[in-house]
C-alpha positions in Angstrom: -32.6 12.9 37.7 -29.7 12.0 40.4 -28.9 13.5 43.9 -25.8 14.6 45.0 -24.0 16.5 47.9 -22.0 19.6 47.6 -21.1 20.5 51.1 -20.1 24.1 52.7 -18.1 22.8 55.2 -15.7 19.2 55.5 -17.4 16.1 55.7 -16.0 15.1 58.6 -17.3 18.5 60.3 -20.8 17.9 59.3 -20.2 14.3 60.3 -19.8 15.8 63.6 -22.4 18.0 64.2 -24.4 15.1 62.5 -23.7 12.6 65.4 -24.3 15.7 68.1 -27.6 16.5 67.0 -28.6 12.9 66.9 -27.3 12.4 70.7 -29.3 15.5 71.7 -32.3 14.2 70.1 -31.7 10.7 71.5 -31.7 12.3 75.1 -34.3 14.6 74.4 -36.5 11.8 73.6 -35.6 9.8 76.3 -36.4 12.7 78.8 -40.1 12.9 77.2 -39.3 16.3 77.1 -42.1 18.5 75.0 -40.6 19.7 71.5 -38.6 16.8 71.3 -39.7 16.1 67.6 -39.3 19.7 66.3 -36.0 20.1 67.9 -34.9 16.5 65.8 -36.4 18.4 63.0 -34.7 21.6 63.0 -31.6 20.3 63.5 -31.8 17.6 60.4 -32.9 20.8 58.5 -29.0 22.7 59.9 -27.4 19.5 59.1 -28.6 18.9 55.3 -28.4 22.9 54.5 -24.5 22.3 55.6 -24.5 19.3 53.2 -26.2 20.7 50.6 -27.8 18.6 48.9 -28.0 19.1 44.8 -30.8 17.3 42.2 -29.0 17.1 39.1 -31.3 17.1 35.7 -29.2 15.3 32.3 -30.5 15.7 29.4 -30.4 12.5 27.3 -30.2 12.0 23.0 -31.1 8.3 22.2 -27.8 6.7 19.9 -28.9 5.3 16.2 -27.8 1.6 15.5 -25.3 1.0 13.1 -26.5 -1.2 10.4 -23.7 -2.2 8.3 -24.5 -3.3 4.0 -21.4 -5.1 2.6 -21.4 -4.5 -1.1 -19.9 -7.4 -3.0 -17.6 -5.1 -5.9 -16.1 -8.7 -6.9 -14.9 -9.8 -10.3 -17.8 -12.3 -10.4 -20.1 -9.6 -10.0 -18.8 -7.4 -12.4 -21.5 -8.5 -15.5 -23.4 -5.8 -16.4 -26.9 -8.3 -14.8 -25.2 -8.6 -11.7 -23.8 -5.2 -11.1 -27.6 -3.7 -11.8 -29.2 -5.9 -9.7 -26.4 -4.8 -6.8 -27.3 -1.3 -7.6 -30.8 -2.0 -7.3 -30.8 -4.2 -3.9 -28.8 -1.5 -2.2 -31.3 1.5 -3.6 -34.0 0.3 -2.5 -32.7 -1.2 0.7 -31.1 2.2 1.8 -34.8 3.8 1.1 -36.7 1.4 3.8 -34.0 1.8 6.6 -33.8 5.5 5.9 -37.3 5.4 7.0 -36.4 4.7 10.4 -34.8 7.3 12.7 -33.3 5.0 14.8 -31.0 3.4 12.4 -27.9 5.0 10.6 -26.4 3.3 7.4 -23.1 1.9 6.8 -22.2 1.2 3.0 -19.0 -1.0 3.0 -17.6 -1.5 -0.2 -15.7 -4.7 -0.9 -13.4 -4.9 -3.6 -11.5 -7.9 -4.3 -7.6 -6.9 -4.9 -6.8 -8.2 -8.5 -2.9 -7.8 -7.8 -3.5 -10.5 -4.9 -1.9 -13.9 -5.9 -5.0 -15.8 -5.2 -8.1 -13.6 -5.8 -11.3 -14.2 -3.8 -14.2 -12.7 -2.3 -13.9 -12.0 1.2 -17.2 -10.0 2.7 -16.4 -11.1 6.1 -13.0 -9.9 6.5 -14.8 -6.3 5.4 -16.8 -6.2 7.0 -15.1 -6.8 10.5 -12.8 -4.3 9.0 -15.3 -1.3 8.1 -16.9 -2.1 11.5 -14.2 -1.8 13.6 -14.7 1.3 15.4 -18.4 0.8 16.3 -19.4 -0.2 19.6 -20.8 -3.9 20.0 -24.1 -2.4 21.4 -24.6 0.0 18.7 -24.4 -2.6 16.1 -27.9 -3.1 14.8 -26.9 -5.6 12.0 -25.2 -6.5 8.8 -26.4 -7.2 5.7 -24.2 -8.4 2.4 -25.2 -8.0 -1.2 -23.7 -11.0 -3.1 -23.8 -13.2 -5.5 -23.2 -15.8 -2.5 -20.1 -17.5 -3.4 -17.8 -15.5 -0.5 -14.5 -17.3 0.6 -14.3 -16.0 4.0 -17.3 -17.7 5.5 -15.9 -18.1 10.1 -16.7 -20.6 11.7 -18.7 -18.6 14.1 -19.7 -14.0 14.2 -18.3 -14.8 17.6 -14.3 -15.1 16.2 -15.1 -11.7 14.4 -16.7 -10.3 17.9 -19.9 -9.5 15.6 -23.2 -10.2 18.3 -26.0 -9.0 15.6 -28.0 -10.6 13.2 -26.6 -10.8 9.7 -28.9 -10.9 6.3 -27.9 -12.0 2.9 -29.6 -10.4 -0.3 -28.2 -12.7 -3.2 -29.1 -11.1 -6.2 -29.2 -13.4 -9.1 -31.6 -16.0 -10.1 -32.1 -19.8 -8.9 -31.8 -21.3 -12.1 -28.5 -19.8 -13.3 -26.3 -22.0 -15.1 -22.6 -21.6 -16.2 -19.9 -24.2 -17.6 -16.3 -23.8 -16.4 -13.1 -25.5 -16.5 -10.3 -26.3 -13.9 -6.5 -27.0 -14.0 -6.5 -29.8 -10.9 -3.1 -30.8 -11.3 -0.2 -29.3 -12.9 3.8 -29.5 -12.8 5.1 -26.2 -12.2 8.8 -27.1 -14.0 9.3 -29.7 -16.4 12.4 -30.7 -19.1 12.0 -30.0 -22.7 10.9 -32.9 -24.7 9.5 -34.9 -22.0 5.8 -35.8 -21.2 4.5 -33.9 -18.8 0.3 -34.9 -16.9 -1.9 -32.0 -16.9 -4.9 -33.2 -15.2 -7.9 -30.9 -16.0 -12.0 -31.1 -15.1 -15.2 -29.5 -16.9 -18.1 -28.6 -14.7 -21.7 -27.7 -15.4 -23.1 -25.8 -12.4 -27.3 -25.3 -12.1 -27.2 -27.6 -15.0 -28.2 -31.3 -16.1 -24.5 -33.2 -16.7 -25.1 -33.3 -20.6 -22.7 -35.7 -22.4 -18.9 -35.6 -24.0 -17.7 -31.9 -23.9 -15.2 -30.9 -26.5 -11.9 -29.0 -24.5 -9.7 -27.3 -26.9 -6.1 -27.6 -25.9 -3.7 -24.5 -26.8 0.1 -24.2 -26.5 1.4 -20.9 -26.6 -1.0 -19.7 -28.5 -1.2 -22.7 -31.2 -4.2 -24.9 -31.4 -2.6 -28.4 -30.7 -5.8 -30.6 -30.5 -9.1 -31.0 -29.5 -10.4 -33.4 -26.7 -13.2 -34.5 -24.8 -13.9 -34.8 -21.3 -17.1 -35.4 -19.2 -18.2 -33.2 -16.7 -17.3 -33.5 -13.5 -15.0 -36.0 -14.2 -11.1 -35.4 -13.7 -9.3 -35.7 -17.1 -5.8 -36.2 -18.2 -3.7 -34.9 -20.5 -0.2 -35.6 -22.1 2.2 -33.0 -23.4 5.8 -32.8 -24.6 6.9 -29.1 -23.8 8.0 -27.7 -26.5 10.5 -24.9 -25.3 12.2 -23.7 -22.8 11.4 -21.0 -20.1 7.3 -20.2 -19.8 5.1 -22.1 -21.6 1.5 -21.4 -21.1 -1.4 -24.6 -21.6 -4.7 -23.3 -22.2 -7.7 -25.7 -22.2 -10.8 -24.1 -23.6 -14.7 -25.2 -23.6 -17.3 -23.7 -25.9 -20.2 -21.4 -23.6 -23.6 -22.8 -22.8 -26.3 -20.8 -24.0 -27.0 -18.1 -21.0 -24.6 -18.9 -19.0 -23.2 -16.5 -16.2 -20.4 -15.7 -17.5 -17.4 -17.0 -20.0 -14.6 -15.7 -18.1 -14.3 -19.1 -16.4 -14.2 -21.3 -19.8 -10.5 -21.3 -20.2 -8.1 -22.5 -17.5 -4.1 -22.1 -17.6 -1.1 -24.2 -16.6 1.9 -22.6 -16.5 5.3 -24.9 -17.1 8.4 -23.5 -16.9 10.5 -25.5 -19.6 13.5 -26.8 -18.2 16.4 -27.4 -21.0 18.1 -31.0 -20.7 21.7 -31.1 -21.4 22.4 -29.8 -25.2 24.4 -31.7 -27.3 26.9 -29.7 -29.2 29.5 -31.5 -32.3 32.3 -28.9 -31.9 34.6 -30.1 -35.0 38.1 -28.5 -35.1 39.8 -28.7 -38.7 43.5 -28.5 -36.9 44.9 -26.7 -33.6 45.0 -23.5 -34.0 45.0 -20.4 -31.1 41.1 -20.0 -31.3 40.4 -23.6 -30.6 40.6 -23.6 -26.8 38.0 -20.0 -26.6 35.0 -22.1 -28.2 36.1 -25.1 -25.7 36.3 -23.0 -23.2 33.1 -21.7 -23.4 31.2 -24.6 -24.1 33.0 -26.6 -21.8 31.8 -23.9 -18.8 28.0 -24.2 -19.3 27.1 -26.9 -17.3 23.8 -27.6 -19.4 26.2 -28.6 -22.6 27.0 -32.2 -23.4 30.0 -31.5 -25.9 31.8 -33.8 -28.2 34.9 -31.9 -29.6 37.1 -33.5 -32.6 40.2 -32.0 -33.6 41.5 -33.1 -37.0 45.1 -33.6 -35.8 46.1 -36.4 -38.5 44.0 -35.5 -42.1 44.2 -38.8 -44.2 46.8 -37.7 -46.5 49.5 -37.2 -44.1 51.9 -40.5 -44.8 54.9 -40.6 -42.2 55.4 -44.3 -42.3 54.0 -44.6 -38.9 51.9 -48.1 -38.2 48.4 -47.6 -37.4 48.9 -50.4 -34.5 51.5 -47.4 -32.8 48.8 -44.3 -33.2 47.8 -42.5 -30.0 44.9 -40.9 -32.2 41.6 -42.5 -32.4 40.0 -42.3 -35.7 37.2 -40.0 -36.4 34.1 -41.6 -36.0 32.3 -40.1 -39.2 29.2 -42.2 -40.1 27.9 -43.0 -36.4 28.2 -39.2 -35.6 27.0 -37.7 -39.2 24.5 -40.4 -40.5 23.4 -42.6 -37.3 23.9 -40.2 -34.5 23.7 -36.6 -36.5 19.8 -35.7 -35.5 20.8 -36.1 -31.4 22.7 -33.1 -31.7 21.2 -29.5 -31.1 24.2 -27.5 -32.4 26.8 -28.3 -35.3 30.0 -26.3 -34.9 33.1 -26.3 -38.0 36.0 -24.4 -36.8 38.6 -23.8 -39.0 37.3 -27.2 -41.2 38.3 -27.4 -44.6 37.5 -30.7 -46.8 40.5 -32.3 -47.0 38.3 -35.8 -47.5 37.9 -36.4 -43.9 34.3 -36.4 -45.0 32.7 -38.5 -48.0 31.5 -36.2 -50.1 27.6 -37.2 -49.9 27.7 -36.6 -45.9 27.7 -32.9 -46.6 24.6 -33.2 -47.9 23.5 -34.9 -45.0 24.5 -32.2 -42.8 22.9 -29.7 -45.1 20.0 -31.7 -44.6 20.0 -31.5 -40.4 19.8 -27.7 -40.9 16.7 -27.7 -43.3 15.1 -30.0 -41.0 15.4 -27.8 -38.3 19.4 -28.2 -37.2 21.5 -26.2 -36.2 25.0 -24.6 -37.8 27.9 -22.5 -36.9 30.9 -22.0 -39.7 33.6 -20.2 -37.7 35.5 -20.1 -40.6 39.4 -18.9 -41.5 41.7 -19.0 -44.1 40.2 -22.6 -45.1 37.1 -21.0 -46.4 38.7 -19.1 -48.7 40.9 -22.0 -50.2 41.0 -24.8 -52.7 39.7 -27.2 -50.3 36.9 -24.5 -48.8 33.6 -26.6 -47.5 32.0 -23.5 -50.3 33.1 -26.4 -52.4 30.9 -28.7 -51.7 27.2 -30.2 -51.4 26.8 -27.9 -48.4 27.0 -24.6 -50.2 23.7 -24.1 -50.9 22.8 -23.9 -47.6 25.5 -21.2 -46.5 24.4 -17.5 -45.9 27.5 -16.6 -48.2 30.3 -17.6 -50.4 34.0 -16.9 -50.3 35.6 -14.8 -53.1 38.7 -16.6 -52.6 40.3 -13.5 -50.7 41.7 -12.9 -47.0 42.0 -9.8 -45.6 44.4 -9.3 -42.6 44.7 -5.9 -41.5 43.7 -4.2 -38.4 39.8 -3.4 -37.7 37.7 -2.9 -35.1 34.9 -5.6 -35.3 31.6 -2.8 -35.3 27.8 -3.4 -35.4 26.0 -3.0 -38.6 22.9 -0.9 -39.0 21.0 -4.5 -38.3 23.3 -5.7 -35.8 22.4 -2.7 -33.6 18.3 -4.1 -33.6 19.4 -7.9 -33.7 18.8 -9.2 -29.9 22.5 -11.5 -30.8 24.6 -8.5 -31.0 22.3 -5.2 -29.6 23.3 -4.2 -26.8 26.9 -6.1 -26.5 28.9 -4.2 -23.7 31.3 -1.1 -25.9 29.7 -2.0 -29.2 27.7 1.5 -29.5 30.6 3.5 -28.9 32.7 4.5 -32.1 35.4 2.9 -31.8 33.8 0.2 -30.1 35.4 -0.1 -26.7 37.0 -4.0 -27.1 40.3 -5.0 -29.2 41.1 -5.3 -32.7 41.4 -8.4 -35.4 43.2 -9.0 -37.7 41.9 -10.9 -40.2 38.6 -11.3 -42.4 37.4 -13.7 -44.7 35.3 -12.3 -48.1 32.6 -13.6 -49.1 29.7 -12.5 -51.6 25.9 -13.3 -52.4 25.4 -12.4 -48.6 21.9 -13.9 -47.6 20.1 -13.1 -44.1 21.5 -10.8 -41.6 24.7 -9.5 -41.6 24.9 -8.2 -38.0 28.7 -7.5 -37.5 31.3 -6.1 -40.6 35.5 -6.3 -40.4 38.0 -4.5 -42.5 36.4 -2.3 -45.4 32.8 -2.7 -43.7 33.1 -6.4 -45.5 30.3 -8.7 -43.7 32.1 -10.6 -40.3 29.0 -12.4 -39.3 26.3 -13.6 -41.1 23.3 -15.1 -39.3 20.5 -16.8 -41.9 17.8 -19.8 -41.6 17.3 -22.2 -44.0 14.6 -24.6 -44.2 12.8 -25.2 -40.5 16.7 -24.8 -39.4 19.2 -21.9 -38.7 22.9 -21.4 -39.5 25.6 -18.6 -39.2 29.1 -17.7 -40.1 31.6 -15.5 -38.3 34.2 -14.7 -40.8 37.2 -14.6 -38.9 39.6 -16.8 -36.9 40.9 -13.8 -34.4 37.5 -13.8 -32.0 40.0 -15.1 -29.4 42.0 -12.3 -28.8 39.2 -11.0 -27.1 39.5 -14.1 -25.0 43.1 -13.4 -24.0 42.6 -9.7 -23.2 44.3 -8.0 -26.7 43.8 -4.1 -26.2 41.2 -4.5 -23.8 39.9 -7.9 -24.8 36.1 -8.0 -25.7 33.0 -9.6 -24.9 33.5 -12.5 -26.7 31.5 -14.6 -24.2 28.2 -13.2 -24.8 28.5 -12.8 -28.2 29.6 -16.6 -28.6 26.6 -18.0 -26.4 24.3 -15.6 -28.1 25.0 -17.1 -31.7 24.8 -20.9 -30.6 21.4 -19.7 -28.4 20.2 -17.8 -31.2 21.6 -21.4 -33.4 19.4 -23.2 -31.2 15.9 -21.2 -31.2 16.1 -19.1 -27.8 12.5 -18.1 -27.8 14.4 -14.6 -26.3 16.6 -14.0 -29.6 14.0 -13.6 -32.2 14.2 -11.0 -34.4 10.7 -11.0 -35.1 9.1 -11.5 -31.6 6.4 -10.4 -29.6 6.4 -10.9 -25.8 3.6 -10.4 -22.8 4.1 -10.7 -19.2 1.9 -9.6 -16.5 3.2 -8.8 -12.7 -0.1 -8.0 -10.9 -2.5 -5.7 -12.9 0.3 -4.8 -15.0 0.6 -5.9 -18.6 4.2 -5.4 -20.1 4.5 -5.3 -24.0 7.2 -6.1 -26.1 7.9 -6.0 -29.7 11.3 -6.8 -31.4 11.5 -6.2 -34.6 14.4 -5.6 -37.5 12.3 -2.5 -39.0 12.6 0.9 -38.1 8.8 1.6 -36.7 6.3 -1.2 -35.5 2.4 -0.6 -35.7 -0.1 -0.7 -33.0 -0.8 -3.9 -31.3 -3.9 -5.3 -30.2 -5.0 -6.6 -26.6 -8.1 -9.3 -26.4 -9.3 -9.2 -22.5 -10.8 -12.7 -21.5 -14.8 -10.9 -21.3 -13.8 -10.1 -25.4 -13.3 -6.5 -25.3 -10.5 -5.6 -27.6 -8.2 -2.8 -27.4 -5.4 -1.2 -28.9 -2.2 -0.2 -27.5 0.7 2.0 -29.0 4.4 0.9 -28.2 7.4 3.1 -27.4 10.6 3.1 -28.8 12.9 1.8 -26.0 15.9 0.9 -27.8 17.2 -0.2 -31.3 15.0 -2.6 -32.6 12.5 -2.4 -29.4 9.4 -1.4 -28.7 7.3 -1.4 -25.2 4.7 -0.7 -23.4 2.6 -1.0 -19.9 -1.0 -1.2 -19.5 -3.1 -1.3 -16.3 -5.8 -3.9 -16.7 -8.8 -4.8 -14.7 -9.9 -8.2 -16.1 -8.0 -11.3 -14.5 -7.4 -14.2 -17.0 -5.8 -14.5 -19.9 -5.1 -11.8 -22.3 -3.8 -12.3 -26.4 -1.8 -9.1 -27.7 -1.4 -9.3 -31.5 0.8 -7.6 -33.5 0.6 -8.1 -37.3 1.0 -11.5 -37.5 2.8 -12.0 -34.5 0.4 -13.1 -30.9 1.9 -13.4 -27.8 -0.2 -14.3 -24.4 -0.1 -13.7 -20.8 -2.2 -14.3 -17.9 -3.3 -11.4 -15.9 -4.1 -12.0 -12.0 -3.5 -15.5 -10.3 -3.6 -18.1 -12.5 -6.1 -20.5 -10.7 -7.9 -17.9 -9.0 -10.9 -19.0 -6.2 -13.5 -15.8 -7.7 -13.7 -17.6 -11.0 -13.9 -21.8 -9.9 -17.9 -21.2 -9.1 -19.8 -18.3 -9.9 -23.7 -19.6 -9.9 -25.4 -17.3 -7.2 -26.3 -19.6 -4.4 -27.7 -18.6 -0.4 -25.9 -22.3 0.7 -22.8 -20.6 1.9 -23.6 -17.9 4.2 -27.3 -19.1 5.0 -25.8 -21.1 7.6 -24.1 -18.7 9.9 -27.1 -15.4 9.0 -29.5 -18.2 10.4 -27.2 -18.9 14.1 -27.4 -15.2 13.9 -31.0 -14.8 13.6 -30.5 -13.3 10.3 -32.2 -14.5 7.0 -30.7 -15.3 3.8 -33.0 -14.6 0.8 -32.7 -13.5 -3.1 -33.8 -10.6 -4.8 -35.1 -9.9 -7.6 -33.7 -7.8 -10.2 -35.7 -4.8 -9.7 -35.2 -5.1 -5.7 -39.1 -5.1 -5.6 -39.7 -8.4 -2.8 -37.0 -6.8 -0.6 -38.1 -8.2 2.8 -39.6 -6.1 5.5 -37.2 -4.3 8.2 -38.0 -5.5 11.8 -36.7 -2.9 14.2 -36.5 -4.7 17.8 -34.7 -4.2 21.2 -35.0 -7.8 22.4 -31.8 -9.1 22.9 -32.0 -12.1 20.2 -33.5 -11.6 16.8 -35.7 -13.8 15.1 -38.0 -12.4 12.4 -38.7 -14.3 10.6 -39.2 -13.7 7.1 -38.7 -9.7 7.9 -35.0 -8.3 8.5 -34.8 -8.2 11.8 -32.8 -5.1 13.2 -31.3 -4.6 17.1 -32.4 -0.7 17.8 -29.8 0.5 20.5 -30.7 1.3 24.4 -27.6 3.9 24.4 -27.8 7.4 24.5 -25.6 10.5 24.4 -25.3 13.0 27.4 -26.0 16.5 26.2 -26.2 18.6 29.0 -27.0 18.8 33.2 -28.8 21.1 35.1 -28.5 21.1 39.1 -30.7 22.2 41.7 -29.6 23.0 45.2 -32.5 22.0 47.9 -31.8 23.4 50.9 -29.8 26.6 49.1 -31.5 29.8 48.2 -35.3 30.6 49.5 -36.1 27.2 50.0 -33.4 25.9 52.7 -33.8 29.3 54.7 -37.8 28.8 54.9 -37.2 25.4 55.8 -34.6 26.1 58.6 -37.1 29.4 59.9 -40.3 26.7 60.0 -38.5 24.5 61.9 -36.9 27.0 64.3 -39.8 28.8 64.7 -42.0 25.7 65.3 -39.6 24.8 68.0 -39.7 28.6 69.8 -43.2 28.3 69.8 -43.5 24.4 71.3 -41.4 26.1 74.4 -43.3 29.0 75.0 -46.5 27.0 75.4 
């Protein structure tokens, strides 16, 4: 109950009348006159029935704490033992507050984002976030239901403005074990062919550091070897990358028995191979107009070293002239085909013919570079067909094709053969899909016959015009005409001689990109992106392997000649194998290195600290929830319980209604003024 005024007439009025009545008083007291005390009283009674006077009556609903339950929904707790025992905790602990009237429940969910760069569990950072409308005074407490290992952990409640106590349930038991391994240090770039420190560590958390632990190491997907490393111990490990672009270093350890989880026994470094300057023999048989395009081009891609020889002066040519006056240098064939031949990444004969510039038996030695894994382009012309063709000698066997002896120069529009369109050298080169293609004529084509490999481009009469084939470990192709640089100079249109020149020597040189037969996986986020190129009309299904195990298949689109994608949506960080066939491509979903994966034993360590400044307790459960501590309810302004869960109740309440009363209005006032009127009539007439 309150009083209030809710005067008939102004304030200042009854203010007034106030201070007159208290000056006729004062002088009737002073006079001893008789009455004096019933005249003081009649006139308060006139004075508060102009004032009015009003009780007021509110009607009051007590306000139910808030007790917040954080739910830990992270990766780590997603094994089918900890996600029960979470169910569990937070069943039976929503039964024993519902038991209390005084208490209202707040289930935050917190779900760890897997398209974050850096996964983690943050409970704290929920919880200030699923509590942020709720008054300070209505906060009755927080309790979080973890596995323990949270990321978040302030310095102080006070910097999230949380004044309650805060309880941690860890479900999970105190003799849990698990075995991981950790990437410490990695480059993030290094240059192909070069050693590059991977420093890596084993750990063995709940359990006793047992000896030597074998670490499988896997590049790309290939077993390389098998080391071992003692836990705890920071390891290091030597590689030569072996490609350029992504390469993707797994080390692997074998499970304990009944450990927490596996997910955490592979690590991941990713290197992004970085080429070193290519080396490139560009051999010229004499000057002719096409000479300058491959220069050109080589000459423009800064990561080339090129050494170009043109045969200006063959050995027969006699004109008398002393060797002592010769501008020429000689060709320097032994130190750059037998010494220096295996430094080079990419052979190219233009235009040669064997006009005995070459002994005979370094053919064979060339031949040789390419089945050990070399590289050769024959960007042949008239020569090829002749007398003095290099068909002719101990390289043939290695050629994709052989001359017929015939040159065919008439007009043609060079066009994509039913393969070319799927090959990843010439798919997709810009006018080649229209008919006519949209570039400039040749005019001229070598034949050939007993065609081997690929035949991805044909000339006049649909004859083959380039002919891509490996041989042994290596790779080697031949484009059949002389006239590719009319492109260059802009003939009818020109054409896109460019890319199709820097995809043969790339292709040459084993661009992991221009495979025919390739399977690729990337991940951005959640988001796995399939590809399979193949050289056959259809593709099968391909498989995905998650890192719990699970395997699943996929189906890939058409999305182009010769390609096939898809996208899946996955849920599992870590690193995922697709296979296709024979074919295995991997990726690594999530952040590589992520913090929800470096430690996942249950523990109370890390938020004990800070529920205990609280007054909270930090306790585990068991996994049927059954030694759940007792709830506490309390209004004392610090909480201490104990080993009970000690719970502020709030001392705020919600207005429903008011009722007022008038005292000197209505029956009451007017008997009151009458008994004091009267009382005063009858004083004076005694």
């Amino acid at each position: 109950m309150s009083l209030a005024f809710d005067p008939f007439v102004p304030l200042p009025l009854i203010l007034a009348l106030a201070l007159i009545a208290l000056l006729l008083v004062g002088w009737a007291i002073a006079k001893r006159m008789r009455g004096a005390a019933l005249r003081a009283l009649a006139l308060s009674a006139l004075v508060l029935a102009l004032a009015n006077p009003v009780a007021n009556f509110e009607d009051r609903e007590p306000v139910t704490g808030i007790v917040a339950v954080v739910v830990d929904r992270s990766p780590s707790q997603m094994s089918i033992d900890r996600t029960a025992r979470t169910d569990a905790a937070l069943k039976a602990l929503t039964e024993r507050i519902s038991r209390y009237p005084a208490f209202e429940l707040r289930i935050i969910e917190a779900v760890t984002d897997p398209d974050a760069q850096s996964p983690s569990t943050k409970l704290f950072e929920a919880l200030a976030s699923g509590i942020r409308d709720v008054p300070s005074s209505r906060l009755a407490g927080a309790v979080m239901i973890t596995d323990g290992q949270v990321h978040d952990v302030p310095g102080s409640l006070s910097a999230l403005g949380l004044d309650a106590p805060l309880h941690g349930l860890i479900v999970g038991d105190e003799n849990e074990i698990d075995r991981r391994v950790d990437v410490v240090r990695s480059p993030r770039f290094g240059i192909v062919g070069e050693q590059q420190e991977i420093v890596y560590r084993v750990s063995e958390d709940g359990a006793a550091v047992s000896g030597p632990v074998p670490v499988t190491v896997r590049v790309n997907g290939k077993t390389i070897t098998t080391e071992t490393a003692l836990p705890g111990q920071e390891t290091s490990f030597n590689l030569k990358l072996p490609r350029g672009g992504e390469n993707i270093v797994e080390f692997s350890v074998e499970a304990i028995d009944g450990e927490v989880t596996a997910a955490n026994n592979h690590a991941v470094a990713l290197i992004e191979g970085i080429r070193e300057n290519l080396r490139v023999l560009l051999v010229s048989g004499a000057p002719h107009a096409g000479e300058r395009a491959w220069r050109n081009l080589l000459k423009s891609d800064a990561s080339v070293d090129l050494v170009h020889f043109t045969i200006l002066r063959p050995p027969e040519k006699q004109d008398g002239t002393p060797i002592s006056e010769l501008s020429l240098i000689a060709f320097p064939t032994r130190e750059l085909f037998i010494e220096k031949i295996d430094e080079f990444d990419l052979i190219i004969f233009d235009r040669y013919q064997n006009r005995g510039v070459l002994p005979v038996l370094y053919y064979d030695y060339i031949a040789r570079y390419v089945e050990d894994g070399g590289a050769l382009l024959i960007a042949a012309g008239p020569e090829l067909a002749g007398i003095e063709s290099i068909a002719e000698t101990p390289l043939a066997p290695a050629l994709p094709a052989l001359p017929t002896g015939e040159v065919t120069e008439a007009g043609y529009y060079p066009r994509l053969s039913v393969d070319g369109k799927r090959h990843p050298v010439t798919r997709a080169l810009p006018g080649g899909t229209n008919e006519p293609p949209q570039w400039g004529r040749w005019f001229r084509t070598v034949g050939v016959t007993d065609t081997v490999g690929d035949v991805v481009m044909s000339g006049a009469n649909d004859e083959p015009l380039l002919v891509l084939n490996r041989y042994g470990d290596g790779r080697i192709a031949m484009l059949l005409s002389d006239h590719g640089w009319l492109w260059a100079r802009g003939f009818e249109g020109g054409g896109p001689h460019v890319a199709l020149y820097r995809r043969i020597a790339h292709w040459l040189m084993k661009e992991p990109s221009l495979e025919e037969e390739a399977l690729r996986a990337s991940a951005s986020g959640r988001t796995l992106m399939v590809e399979r190129q193949t050289m056959s009309d259809t593709t099968g299904p391909a498989t995905i392997k998650l890192p719990s195990g699970e395997m699943r298949d996929i189906t890939l689109a058409p999305a182009g000649d010769g390609l096939f994608k898809t996208e899946v949506t996955l849920d599992e960080p870590g690193l995922v194998e697709v296979t296709s066939g024979d074919l295995r491509a991997l990726a690594h979903v999530g952040a590589v290195d992520a913090p929800e994966f470096r430690a996942t034993v249950s523990t109370t360590d890390v938020i004990a600290p800070i529920s205990a400044d609280s007054g909270g307790l930090t306790t585990r459960v068991n996994a049927e929830a059954s030694n759940l501590p007792q709830i506490l309810p309390t209004r004392a302004a610090t909480v201490n319980a104990g080993s009970r869960m000690g719970l502020r109740a709030s001392n705020e309440s919600v207005l429903k209604g008011v009722r007022s009363l008038p005292l000197f209005g209505g029956f009451l006032g007017l008997a009151l003024m009458i008994l004091a009127l009267g009382a005063t009539w009858f004083r004076e007439g005694r």
